[in-house]
C-alpha positions as CSV (number, residue, x, y, z in Angstrom):
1,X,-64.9,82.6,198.6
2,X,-61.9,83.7,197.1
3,X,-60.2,81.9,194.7
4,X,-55.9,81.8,194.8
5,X,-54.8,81.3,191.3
6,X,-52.0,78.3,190.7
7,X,-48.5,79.6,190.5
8,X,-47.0,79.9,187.2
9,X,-44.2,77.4,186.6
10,X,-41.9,78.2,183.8
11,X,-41.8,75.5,181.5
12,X,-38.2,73.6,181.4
13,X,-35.3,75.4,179.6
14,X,-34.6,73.6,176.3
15,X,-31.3,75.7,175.5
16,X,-30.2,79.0,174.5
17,X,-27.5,80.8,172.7
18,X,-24.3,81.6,174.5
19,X,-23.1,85.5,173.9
20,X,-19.1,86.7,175.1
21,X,-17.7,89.5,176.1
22,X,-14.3,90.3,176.9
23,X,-10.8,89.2,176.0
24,X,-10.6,87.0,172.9
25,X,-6.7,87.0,173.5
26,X,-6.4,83.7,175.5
27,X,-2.3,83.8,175.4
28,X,-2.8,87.3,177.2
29,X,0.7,88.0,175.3
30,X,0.8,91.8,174.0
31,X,-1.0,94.9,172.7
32,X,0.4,93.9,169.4
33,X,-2.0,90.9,169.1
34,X,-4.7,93.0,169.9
35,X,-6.4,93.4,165.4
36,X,-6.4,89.6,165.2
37,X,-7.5,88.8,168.9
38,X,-9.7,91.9,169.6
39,X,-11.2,92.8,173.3
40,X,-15.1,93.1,172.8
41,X,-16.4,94.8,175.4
42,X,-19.6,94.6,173.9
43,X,-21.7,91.3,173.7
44,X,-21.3,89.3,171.1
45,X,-22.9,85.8,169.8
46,X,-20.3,83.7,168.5
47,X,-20.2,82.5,164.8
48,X,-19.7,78.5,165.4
49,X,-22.5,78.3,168.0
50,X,-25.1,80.2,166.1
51,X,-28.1,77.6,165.8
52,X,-26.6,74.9,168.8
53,X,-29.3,75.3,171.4
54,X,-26.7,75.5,175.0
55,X,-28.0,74.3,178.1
56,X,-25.1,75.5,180.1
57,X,-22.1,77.5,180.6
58,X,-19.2,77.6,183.0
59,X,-15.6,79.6,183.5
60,X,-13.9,80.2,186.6
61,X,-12.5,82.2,189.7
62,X,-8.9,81.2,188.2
63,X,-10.1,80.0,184.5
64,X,-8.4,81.3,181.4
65,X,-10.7,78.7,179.5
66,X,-14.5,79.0,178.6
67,X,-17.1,75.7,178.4
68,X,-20.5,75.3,177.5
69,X,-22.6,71.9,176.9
70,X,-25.2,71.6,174.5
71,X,-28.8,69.8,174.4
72,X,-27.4,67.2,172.9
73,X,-25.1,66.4,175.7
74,X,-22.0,67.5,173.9
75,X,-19.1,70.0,175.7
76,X,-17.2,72.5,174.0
77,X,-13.9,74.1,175.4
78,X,-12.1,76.8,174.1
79,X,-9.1,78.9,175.5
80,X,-6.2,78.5,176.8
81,X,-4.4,74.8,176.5
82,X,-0.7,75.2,178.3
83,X,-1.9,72.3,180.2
84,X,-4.2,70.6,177.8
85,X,-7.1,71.6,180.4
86,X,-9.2,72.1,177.4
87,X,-9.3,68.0,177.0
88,X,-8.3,67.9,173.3
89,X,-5.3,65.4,173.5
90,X,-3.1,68.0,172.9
91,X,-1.3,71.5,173.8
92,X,-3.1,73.8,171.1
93,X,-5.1,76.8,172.1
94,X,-8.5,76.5,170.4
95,X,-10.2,80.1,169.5
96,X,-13.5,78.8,168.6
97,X,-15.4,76.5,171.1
98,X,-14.9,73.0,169.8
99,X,-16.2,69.7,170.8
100,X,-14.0,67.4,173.2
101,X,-14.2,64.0,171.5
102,X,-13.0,62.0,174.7
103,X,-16.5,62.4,176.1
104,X,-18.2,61.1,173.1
105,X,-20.7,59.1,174.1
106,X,-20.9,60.8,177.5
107,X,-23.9,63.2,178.2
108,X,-22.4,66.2,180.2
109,X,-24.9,67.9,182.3
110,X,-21.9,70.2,184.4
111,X,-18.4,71.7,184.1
112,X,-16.0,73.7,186.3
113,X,-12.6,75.6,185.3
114,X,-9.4,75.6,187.6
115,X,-6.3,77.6,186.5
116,X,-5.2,74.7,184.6
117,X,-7.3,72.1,184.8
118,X,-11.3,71.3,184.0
119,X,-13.9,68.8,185.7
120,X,-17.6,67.9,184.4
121,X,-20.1,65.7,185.4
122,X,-22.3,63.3,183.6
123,X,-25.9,62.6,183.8
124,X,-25.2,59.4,185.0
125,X,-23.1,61.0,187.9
126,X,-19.9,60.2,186.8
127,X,-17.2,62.8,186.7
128,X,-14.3,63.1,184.0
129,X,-11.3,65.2,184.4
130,X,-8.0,66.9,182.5
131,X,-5.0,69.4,182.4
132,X,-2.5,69.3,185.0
133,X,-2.5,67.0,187.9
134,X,0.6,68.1,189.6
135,X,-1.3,68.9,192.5
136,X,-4.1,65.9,192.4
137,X,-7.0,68.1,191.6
138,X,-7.9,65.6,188.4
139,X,-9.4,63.1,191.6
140,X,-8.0,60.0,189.9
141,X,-5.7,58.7,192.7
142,X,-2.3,59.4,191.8
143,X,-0.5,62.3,191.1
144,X,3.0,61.2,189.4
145,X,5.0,64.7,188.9
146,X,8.0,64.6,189.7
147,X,10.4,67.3,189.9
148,X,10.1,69.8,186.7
149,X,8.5,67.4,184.8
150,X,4.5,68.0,185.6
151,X,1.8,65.6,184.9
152,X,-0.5,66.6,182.0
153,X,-3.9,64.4,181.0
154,X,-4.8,66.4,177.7
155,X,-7.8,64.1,177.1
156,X,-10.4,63.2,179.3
157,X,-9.7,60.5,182.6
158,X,-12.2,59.5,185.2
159,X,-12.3,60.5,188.7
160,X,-12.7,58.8,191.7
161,X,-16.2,59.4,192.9
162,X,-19.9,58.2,192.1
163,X,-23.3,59.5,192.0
164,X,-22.0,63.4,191.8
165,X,-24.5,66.1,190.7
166,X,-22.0,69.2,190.5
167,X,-18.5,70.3,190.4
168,X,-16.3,73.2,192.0
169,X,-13.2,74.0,190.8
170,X,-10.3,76.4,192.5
171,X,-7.2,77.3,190.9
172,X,-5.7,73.7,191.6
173,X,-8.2,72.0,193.5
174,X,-11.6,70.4,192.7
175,X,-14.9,69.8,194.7
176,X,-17.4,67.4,193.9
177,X,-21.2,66.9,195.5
178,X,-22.6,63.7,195.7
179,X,-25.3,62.7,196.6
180,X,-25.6,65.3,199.8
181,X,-21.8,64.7,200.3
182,X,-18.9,66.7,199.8
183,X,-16.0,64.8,198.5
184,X,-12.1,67.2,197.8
185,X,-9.1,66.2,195.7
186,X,-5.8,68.8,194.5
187,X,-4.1,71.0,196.7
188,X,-4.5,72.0,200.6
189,X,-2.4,74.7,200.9
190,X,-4.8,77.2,202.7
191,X,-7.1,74.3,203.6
192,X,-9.2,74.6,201.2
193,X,-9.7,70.5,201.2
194,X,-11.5,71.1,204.3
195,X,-10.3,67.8,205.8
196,X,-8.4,69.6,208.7
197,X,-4.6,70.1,207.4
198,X,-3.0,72.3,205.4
199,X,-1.0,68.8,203.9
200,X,2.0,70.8,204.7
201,X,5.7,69.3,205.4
202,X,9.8,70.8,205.5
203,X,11.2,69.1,202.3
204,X,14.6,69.8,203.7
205,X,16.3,68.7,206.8
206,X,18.8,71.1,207.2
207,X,17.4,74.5,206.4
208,X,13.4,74.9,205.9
209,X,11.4,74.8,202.8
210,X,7.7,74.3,202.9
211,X,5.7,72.2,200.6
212,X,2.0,71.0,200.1
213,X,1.5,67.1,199.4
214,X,-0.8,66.4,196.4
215,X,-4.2,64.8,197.8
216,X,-4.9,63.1,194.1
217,X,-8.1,60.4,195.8
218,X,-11.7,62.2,196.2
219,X,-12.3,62.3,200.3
220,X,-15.8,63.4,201.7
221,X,-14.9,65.9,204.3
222,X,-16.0,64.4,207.9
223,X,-17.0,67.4,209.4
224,X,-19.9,68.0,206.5
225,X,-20.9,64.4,206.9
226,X,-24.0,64.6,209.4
227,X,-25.4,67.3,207.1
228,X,-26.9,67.0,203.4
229,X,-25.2,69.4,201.4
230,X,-27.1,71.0,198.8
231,X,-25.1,73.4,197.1
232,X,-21.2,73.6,196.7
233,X,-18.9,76.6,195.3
234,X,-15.2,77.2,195.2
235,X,-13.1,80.9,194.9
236,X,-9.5,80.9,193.8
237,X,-8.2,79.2,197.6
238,X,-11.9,78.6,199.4
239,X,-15.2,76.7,199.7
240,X,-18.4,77.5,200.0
241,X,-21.6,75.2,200.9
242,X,-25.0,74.8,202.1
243,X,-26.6,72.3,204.0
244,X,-30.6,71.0,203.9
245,X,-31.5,73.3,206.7
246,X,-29.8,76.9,205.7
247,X,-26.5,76.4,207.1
248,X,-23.9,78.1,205.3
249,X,-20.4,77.0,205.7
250,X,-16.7,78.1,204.5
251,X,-13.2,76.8,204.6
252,X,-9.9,77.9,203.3
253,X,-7.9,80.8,202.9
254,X,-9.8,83.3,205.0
255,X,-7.7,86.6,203.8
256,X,-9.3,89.8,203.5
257,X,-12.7,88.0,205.6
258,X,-13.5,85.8,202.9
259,X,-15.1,83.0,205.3
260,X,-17.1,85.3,206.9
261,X,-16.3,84.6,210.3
262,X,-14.7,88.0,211.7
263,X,-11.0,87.3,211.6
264,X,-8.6,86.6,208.8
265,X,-7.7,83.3,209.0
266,X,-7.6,80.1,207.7
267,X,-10.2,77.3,208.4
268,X,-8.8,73.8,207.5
269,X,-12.6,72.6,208.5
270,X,-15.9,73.8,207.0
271,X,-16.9,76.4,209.8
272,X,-20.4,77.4,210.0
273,X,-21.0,81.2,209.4
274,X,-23.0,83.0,212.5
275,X,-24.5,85.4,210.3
276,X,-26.9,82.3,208.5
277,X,-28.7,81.7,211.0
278,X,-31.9,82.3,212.9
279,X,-34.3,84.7,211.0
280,X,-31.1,84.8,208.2
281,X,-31.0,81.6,207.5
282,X,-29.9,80.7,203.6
283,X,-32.7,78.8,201.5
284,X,-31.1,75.5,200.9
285,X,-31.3,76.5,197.0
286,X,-29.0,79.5,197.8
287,X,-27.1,80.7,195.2
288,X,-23.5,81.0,196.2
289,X,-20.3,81.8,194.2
290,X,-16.8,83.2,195.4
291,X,-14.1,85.3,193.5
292,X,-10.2,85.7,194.0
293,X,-11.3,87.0,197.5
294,X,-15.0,87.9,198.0
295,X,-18.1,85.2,198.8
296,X,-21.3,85.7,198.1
297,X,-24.7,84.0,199.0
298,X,-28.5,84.4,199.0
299,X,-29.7,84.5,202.4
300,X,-33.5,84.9,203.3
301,X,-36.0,86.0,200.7
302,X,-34.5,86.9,197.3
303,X,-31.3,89.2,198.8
304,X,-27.7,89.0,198.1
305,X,-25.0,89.4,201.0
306,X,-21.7,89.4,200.1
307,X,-18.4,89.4,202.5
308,X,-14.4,89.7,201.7
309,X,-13.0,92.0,199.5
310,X,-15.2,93.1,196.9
311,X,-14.0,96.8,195.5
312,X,-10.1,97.3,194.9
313,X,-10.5,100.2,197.2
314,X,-12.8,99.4,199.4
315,X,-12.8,97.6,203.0
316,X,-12.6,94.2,204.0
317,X,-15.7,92.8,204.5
318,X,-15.6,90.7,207.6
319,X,-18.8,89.3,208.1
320,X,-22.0,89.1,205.5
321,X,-23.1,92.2,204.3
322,X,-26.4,92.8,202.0
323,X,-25.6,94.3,198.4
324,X,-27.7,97.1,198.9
325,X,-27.7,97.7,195.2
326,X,-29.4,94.2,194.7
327,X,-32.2,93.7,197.0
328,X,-35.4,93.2,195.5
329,X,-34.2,91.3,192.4
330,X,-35.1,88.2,191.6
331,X,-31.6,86.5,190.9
332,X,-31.5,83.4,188.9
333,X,-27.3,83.1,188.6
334,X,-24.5,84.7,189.6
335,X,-21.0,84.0,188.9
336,X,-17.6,85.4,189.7
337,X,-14.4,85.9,187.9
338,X,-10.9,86.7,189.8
339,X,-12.3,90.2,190.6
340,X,-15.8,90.9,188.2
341,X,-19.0,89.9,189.1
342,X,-22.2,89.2,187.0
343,X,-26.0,88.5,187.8
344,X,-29.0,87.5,186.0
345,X,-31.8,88.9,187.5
346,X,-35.3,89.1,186.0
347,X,-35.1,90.6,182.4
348,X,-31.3,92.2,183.3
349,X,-27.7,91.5,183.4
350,X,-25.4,93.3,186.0
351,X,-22.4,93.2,186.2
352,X,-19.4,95.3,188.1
353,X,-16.3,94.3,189.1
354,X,-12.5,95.3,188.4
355,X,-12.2,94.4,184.6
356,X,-9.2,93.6,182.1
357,X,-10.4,93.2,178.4
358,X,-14.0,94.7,178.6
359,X,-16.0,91.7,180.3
360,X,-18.3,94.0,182.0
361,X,-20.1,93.9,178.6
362,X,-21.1,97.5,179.3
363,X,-20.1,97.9,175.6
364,X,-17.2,100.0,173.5
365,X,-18.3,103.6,175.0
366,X,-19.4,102.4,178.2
367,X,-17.2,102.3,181.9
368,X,-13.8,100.1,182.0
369,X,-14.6,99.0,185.3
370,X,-17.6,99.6,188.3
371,X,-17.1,99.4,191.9
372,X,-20.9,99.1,192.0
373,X,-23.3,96.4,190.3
374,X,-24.5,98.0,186.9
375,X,-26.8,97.2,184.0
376,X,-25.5,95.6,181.0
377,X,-28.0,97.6,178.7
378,X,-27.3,95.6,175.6
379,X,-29.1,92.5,176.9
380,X,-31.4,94.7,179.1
381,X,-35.0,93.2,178.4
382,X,-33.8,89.6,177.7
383,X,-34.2,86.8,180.1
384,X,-30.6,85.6,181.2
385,X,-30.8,81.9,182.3
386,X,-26.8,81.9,183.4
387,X,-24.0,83.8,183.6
388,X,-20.3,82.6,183.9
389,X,-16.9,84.5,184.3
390,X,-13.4,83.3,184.3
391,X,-10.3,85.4,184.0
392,X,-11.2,87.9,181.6
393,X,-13.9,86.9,180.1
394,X,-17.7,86.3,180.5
395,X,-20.7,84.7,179.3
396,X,-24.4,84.7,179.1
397,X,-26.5,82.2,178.2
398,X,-30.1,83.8,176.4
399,X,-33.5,82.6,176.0
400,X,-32.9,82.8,172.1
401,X,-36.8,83.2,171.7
402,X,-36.4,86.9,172.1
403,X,-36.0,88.7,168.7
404,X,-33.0,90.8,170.3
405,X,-30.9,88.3,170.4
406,X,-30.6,87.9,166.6
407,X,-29.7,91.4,166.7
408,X,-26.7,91.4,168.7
409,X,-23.3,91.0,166.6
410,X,-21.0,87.9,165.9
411,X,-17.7,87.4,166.5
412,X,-15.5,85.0,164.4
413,X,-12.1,84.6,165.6
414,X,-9.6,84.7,162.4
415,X,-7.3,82.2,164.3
416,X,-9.0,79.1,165.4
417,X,-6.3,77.0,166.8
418,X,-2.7,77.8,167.3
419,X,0.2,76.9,169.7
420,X,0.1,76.8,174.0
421,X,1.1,79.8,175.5
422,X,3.2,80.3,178.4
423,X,1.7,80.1,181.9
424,X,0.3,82.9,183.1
425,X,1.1,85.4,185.8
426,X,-1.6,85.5,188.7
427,X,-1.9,86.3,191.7
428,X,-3.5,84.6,195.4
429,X,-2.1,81.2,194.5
430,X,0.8,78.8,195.0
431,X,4.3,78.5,193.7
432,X,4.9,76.4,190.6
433,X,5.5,72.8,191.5
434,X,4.5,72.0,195.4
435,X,6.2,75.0,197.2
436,X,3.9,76.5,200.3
437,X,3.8,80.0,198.8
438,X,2.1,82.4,201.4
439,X,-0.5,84.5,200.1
440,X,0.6,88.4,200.1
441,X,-0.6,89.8,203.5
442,X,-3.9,91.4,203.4
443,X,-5.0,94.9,205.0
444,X,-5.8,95.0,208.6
445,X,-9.7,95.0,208.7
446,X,-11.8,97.3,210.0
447,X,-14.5,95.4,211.5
């Protein structure tokens, strides 16, 4: 009789140490900043979190902000602070991660980054919010800008919903799961909300200029409501999720085929892709993350398909496609930034992307920028647990057991705090204040 041995289960992560790459510069001002707020395209471990065991890390599609919580339940935020999105009580741009005080007392499992604006979740299923609301995305029920004068919470508030157990943030909207359902709070401008409007109107009557209405309550979307969501992601403009049984469904601002459904378009309803189903149905645990205008999710088995734009000079992708360059790896995370990508995948970290300050990680001698998926050797051999990118930037969060990770060198930033910098450029979003901006017109396919 043969004998099947028990499958190993790994025992539960107690925390790790965070290691960044990329720009250090969060003002993103000039070359001439660049001896005191150096690029490090290699990764480094960062001097104030040496010996603080991190259970997770988090950036975002639009984030010019880094977070990570700790095993104690604690969340630090640095970055940029024009909008007091780093939840400090204040404007100033913090260098060094540092502890948000509004949440003492609070044990933060869960954190998302939107352009100016940042969401976590408790362990008790609460969610807190800060940074701008000019657009509702905080989820506390008001949004109470008025003309130039923008709404900033620069300590924590509490939104609107209950029982949540994740958090998605866009560049000025938010989505929450809880408890199977999908609620959506900020802006709707590509439909993004999913609740079936663009929240569009002519703020003039005699010539026409296009606005989007704030939507500051928490709604659950009615067209997700017969299913139980298990997994929820948002890119800069879109949303991503996952049902019980493998569905995969998208909404939004469906330039370039980021929804997935052969046409560029937008969807101001979760629309089920055609691709996820049958024989390719997704794993409810699917992994799923989006960029500036690329998706990504694991469909059957362990591999990755990917649709949108996902190479600066590549084709739109208008329907999932496998990542060739992937299949076969066991991924345990992927994240995206406005246009890099990163994976942790069995003892490896890949990354590839179009990159800005170095956050490929592929080190001081190594490639600028990959159109395909690459090793990032310096961490090759140590198990990754997560990986987070936001504009710029990236992190990885190590099993510190490993003796390599001692090894790898620390940064210090000479300038931990200073003053707000001015709003950055970026692309693929709205106007400032409530103006419908169209997005710039993609390529024609080629399908």
């Amino acid at each position: 009789m043969t004998t099947v041995a028990p499958a190993v289960v790994p025992p539960p992560f107690t925390g790790g140490e965070l290691v960044f790459a990329g720009g250090t510069d969060w003002s993103q001002a000039d070359a001439e900043r660049e001896a005191k707020y150096p690029n490090l395209p290699d990764p480094h471990r960062i001097k104030s979190l040496i010996g603080i065991k991190i259970m997770f890390i988090a950036g975002g599609p639009s984030a010019v902000h880094a977070m990570a919580g700790d095993s104690e339940g604690r969340l630090f935020t640095w970055g940029r602070n024009d909008k007091g999105q780093l939840g400090h009580g204040d404007l100033l741009q913090r260098n060094v991660p540092t502890i948000v005080e509004g949440l003492k007392g609070k044990f933060i499992t869960t954190a998302a980054g939107g352009k100016g604006h940042t969401v976590v979740v408790t362990q008790d299923g609460e969610s807190y919010s800060w940074g701008t609301n000019i657009m509702g995305q905080l989820g506390v029920g008001a949004a109470k800008s008025k003309g130039k004068v923008e709404e900033l919470m620069t300590s924590p508030v509490k939104a609107l919903v209950v029982k949540a157990s994740t958090v998605s943030c866009g560049t000025d909207f938010t989505v929450w799961l809880c408890s199977g359902t999908v609620f959506s709070a900020g802006s709707g401008q590509y439909g993004q909300l999913g609740d079936g409007s663009d929240h569009s109107y002519n703020a003039k009557d005699s010539s026409i200029q296009m606005m989007t209405e704030p939507s500051p309550t928490p709604r659950s979307i009615a067209t997700l409501a017969e299913r139980t969501i298990t997994r929820v992601t948002c890119g800069q403009n879109h949303s991503i999720a996952v049902d019980s049984e493998g569905g995969v469904y998208t909404w939004g601002n469906g330039g370039y085929g980021r929804l997935g459904h052969k046409v560029q378009q937008e969807e101001h309803k979760p629309r089920r892709i055609e691709f996820f189903a049958g024989r390719y149905t997704a794993p409810s645990s699917s992994i799923i993350t989006a960029s500036q205008t690329a998706s990504f999710a694991i469909g059957p088995g362990t591999q990755l398909y990917s649709w949108g734009k996902t190479k600066a000079n590549g084709d739109n992708q208008m329907y999932p496609n496998a990542v060739a360059d992937l299949s076969g790896w066991n991924i345990r995370s992927m994240a995206c930034g406005p246009a890099v990508f990163a994976v942790a995948a069995d003892n490896s970290v890949i990354t590839w992307g179009s990159a800005t300050n170095g956050e490929l990680a592929y080190g001081s001698s190594g490639k600028k920028s990959s159109a395909n998926p690459d090793k990032v050797s310096a961490l090759e051999g140590i198990i990754t647990q997560q990986v987070a990118v936001g504009l710029g930037f990236s992190m990885f969060l190590l099993d510190d057991s490993n003796p390599s990770v001692a090894k790898l060198p620390v940064f210090e930033s000479s300038v931990p705090k200073e003053a707000a910098a001015p709003e950055a450029e970026e692309k693929d979003t709205k106007a400032k204040g409530k103006r419908k901006a169209p997005e710039p017109a993609p390529k024609k396919a080629k399908k």
